[in-house]
Structures are given as C-alpha cells and as structure tokens.
N, CA, C and O of each residue as an XYZ file, in Angstrom:
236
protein
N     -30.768     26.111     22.260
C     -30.289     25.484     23.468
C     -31.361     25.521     24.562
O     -31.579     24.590     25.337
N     -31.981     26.648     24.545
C     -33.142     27.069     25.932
C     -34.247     25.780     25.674
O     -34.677     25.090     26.598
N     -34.685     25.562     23.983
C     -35.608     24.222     23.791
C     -35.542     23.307     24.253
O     -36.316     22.492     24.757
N     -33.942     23.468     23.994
C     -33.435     21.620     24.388
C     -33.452     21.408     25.891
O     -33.560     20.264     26.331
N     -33.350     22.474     26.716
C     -33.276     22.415     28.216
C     -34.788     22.255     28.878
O     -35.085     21.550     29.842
N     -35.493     22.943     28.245
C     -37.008     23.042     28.188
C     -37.857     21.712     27.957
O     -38.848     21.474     28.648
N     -37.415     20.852     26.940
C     -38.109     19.773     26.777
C     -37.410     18.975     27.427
O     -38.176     18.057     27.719
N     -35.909     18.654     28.044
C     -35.561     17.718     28.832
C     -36.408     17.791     30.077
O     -36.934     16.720     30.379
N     -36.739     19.155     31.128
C     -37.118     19.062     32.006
C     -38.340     18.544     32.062
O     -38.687     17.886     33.043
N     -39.452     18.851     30.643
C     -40.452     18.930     30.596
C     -40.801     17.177     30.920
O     -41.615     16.792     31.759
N     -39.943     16.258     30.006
C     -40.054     14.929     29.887
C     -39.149     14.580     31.635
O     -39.924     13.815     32.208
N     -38.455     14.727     32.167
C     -38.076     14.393     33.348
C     -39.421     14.695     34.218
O     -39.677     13.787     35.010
N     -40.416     15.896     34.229
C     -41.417     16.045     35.383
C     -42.650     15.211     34.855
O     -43.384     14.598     35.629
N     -42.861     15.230     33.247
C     -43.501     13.815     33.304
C     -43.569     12.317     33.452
O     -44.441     11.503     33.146
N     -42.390     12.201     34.010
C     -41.795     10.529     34.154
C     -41.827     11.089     35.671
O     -42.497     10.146     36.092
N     -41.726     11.491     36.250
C     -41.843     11.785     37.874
C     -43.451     11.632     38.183
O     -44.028     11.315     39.223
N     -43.730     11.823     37.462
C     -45.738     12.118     37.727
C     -45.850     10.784     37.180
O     -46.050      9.939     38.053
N     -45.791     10.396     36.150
C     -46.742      9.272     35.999
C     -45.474      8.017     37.216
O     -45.710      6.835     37.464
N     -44.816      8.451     37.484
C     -44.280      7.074     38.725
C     -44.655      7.175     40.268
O     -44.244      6.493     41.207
N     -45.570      8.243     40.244
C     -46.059      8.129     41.744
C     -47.278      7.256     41.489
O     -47.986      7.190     40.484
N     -47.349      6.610     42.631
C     -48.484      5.323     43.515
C     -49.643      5.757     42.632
O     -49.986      6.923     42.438
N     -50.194      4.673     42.127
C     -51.898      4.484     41.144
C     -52.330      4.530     42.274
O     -51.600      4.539     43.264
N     -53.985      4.578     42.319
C     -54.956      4.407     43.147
C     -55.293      3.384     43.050
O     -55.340      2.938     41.903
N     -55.690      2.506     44.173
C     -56.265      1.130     44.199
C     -57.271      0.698     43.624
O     -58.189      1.510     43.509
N     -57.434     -0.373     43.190
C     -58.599     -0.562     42.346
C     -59.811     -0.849     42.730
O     -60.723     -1.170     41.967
N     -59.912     -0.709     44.413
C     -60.975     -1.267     44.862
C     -61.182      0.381     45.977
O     -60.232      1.125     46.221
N     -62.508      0.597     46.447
C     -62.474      1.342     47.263
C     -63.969      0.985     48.458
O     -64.766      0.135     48.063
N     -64.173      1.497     49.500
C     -65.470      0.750     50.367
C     -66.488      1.919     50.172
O     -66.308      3.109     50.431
N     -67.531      1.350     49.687
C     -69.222      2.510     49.820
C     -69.880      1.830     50.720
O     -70.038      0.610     50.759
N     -70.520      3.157     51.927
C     -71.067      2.705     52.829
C     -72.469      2.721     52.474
O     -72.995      3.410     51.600
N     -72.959      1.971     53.171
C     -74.828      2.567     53.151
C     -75.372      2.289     54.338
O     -74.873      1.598     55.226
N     -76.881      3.093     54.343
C     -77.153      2.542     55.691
C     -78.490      1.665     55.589
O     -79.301      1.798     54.673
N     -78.584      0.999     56.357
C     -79.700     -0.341     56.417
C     -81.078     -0.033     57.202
O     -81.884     -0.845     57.659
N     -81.120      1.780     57.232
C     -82.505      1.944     57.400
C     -82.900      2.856     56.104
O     -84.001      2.554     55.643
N     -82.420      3.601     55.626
C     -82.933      4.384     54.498
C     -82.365      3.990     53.232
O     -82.938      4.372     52.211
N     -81.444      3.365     53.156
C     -80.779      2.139     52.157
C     -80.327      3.216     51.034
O     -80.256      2.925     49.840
N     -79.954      4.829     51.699
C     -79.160      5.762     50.803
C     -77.756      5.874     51.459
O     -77.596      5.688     52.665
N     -76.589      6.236     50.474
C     -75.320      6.199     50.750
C     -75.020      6.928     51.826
O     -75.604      7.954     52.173
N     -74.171      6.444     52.330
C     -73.827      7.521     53.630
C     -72.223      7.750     53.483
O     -71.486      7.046     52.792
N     -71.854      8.784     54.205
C     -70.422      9.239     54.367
C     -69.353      8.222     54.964
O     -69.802      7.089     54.794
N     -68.303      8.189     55.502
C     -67.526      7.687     56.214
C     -67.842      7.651     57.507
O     -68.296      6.695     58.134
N     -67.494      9.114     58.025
C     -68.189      9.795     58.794
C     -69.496      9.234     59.689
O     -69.379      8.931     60.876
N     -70.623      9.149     59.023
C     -71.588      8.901     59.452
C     -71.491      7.419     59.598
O     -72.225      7.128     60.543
N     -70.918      6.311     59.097
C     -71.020      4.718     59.411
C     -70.160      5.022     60.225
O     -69.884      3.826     60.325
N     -69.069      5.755     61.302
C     -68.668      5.550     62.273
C     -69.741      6.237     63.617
O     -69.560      6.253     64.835
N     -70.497      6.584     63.055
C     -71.454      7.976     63.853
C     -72.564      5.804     64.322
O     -72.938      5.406     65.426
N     -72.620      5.458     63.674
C     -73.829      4.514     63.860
C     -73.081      2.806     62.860
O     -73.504      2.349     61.798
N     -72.236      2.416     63.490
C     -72.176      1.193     62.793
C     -72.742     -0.320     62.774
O     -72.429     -1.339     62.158
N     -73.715      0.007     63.728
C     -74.693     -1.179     63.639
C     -75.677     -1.153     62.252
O     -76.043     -2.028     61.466
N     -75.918      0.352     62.368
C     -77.028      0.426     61.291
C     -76.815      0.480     59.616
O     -77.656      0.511     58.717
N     -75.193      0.476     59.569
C     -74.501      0.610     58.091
C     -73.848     -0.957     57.824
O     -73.613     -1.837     58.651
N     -73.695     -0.952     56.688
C     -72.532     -1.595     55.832
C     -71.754     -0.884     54.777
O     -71.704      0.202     54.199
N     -71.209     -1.982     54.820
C     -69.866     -1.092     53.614
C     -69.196     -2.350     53.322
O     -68.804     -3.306     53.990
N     -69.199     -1.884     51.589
C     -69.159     -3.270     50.541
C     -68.068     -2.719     49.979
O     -67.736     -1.553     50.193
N     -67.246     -3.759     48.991
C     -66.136     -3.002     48.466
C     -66.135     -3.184     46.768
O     -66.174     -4.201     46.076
N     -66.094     -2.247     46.537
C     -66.367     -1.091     45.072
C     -65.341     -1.456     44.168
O     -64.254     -1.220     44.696
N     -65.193     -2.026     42.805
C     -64.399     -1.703     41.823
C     -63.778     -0.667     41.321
O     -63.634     -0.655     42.544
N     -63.176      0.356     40.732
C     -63.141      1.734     40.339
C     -62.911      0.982     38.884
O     -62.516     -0.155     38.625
N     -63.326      2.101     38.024
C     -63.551      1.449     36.506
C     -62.861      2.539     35.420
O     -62.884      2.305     34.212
C-alpha cells in the first residue's frame, strides 16, 4: 500500500514540474561597440550608447 501511495505522489510532483512555464526561446546578448566583448546587463545600462543587444536563439 505505502508503494502505491509513493508512486502516486511521485507521478503527481512530476506532472506539476514539467507544467510550469518553458523558457523562451529567444533571449538578448549584449555587446559593446568599443571592445566588441560581451558585456553584462548591467553594464549596457551603465553606457547604452556604446552597446547593442541582439536577440539570441536558445538551442
């Protein structure tokens, strides 16, 4: 009986997990347009003349 209670819950908390929100399939990488290495979030708000930010596939 303890199995059978055991694997119901087990299959109820994996149907709870896989139904929360996927991650989007796209996400933004910044860079900056004087040293043309990645930069943080952070830092393209620190200087946004000197960055861009393109938007990324996730694969």
């Amino acid at each position: 009986m303890k199995k059978l209670l055991i694997i119901t819950l087990l299959a109820v908390f994996t149907v709870l997990v896989n139904a929360q929100e996927k991650k989007s399939k796209t996400y933004n990488q910044h860079r900056s347009a004087k040293t043309g290495r990645y930069v943080t979030k952070s830092e393209t708000k620190k200087s946004p003349s000197t960055t861009y930010t393109t938007k990324r596939s996730r694969k």
